[in-house]
Structure formats: C-alpha cells, structure tokens
Phi, psi and omega in degrees: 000124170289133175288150201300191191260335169322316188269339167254021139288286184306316163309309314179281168320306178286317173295304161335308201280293184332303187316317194305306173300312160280323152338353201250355196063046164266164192260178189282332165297309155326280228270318172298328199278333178312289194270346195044049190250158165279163191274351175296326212266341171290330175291321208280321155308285185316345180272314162345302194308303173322286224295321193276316191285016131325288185311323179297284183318318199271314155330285201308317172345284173320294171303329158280001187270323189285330189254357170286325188277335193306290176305268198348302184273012174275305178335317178264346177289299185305324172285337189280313199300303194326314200288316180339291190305308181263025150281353190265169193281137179289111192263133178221148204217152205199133182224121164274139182258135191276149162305345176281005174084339166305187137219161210220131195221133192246184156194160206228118172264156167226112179290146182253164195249343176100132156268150220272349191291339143312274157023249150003300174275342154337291251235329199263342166318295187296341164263006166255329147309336187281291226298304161336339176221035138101355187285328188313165145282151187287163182300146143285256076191145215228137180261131167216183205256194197296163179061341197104012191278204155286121173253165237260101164265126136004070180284153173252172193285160184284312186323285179301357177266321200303298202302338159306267209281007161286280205306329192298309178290340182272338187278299189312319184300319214281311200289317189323304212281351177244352193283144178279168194227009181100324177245053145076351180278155162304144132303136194248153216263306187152169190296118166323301171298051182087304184299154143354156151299157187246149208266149194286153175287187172310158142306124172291155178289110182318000000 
C-alpha cells in the first residue's frame, strides 16, 4: 500500500519540525515527546535530514562556485575588449584659423601598443579561475626561525617536565574517575599510591 499524499505532507512537516529542533540543541527524547514520535523514528528522521543538508550544501556550493566563475569571465571578457581598444590607433583633431577668415581641420592618428595594465587583469582573472576549481598545485610553505634560519627549540628543565607530568596525572585519574560506564558509575582509575583498584563485586540484583 502507498503512501498517501496526506501522510508524506505530514512527514514532510514532522521532519522539519525534527531538524529545528535539533538545530536547536534538544536531545532525542525531547524532539520524540515534541513531535510524538519514538525516539529510534527521531534517528531516522535526522539521518533522512543529514542527508538533504548535505545534499543542499553541496548544491548550494556549486552553484556559488558557478556564479563566482560566471562573474570571473564577464570580467575578463571586458579587460580583452578594454586592451582591444587601446590598441586602435589614436586619433586627434585640430582646427586652425586661415587667413582667409576660415578654419582648417585637420586630423592626425598615432598607433598605440596597448595598455598593458588590461592585460594585467587578464592574467589575474585567469588565476582566480584556477584557483576556484582546484587547478593550481598545491603550495609548498616552509616554517623557519629568524631570518630564514633553523628554528631555536627550548629545551626544558627536569623541574618543568617533572611539574608537566604532575599536573597530567592529578587531571587524568580525575577524568578516568567520573567517566561513567553506561549505569551511571565511575570508572575508578587505581589506588592513591599507584596500584591497580582492587575489581568490584557483582552487581546487585535490580
């Protein structure tokens, strides 16, 4: 039996509402008591969601990628038409007055070589196309010390390693020891002096 079109409207809705929420940072019981759903059909939804804003992102992606190369070639289109241009020969016109009471109009061309500064945006056009679709290589880049030199590593003192590896052991027992184990207990880390914990008894019966 198919589904109606009523009920993937209402799906359609519930997911939405599902999305919002966790965007919003409610947990899955909160979003089931919410929408009145369980919360495995609140998993299903959200992976169902992941998928489309995936899906979404990567559309959207494209397509701002498409209208940035879009811009790129009007841009460039226009510096070729600009060097076109300033490559035609240069015309300048001048009018003399005769003695006859007249004027006299002349005109005089200069061939030009182009400026190179079209160009220029040509060329810079065309490395803002590589990079937008991944042709350059990638960069190398070298980490180095003053000057270009080597750089000046610290050694520290046994005082400071000792006091590093002080604080490191009073933070870890502390975390091992509150992390839980799935029924709400501590892990217990060992013994003030070092040793092992001695291992717990059975569990009482619930």
């Amino acid at each position: 039996m198919g589904v109606s079109r009523f009920d993937k409207v209402k799906l359609i809705e519930r997911r939405q509402t599902v999305g919002r929420l966790y965007a919003q940072g409610q947990t899955l019981r909160e979003i089931g008591k919410a929408v009145g759903r369980h919360e495995a059909t609140i998993c299903r939804d959200l992976e169902k969601i992941r998928c489309q804003w995936l899906e979404s992102s990567i559309r959207d992606f494209d397509q701002a990628k498409a209208d940035e190369l879009a811009k790129i070639d009007n841009l460039e289109r226009e510096h070729w038409e600009a060097w076109a241009r300033s490559r035609k020969d240069k015309q300048s016109r001048t009018v003399e007055d005769s003695d006859k009471g007249g004027s006299k109009r002349s005109v005089r061309e200069e061939g030009q070589t182009g400026d190179p500064r079209f160009l220029d945006g040509v060329l810079k056009c065309i490395e803002r196309r590589c990079k937008l679709l991944g042709i350059d290589a990638p960069e190398r880049k070298e980490c180095s010390g003053p000057d270009g030199g080597p750089i000046q590593l610290t050694a520290l003192s046994d005082e400071q390693l000792e006091a590093i590896a002080r604080r490191k052991l009073d933070v870890e027992p502390k975390r091992l020891t509150h992390e839980g184990d799935g029924n709400g207990r501590g892990i217990p880390f060992g013994g003030g002096d070092g040793t092992a914990a001695p291992p717990e008894g059975p569990d009482e019966p619930a």
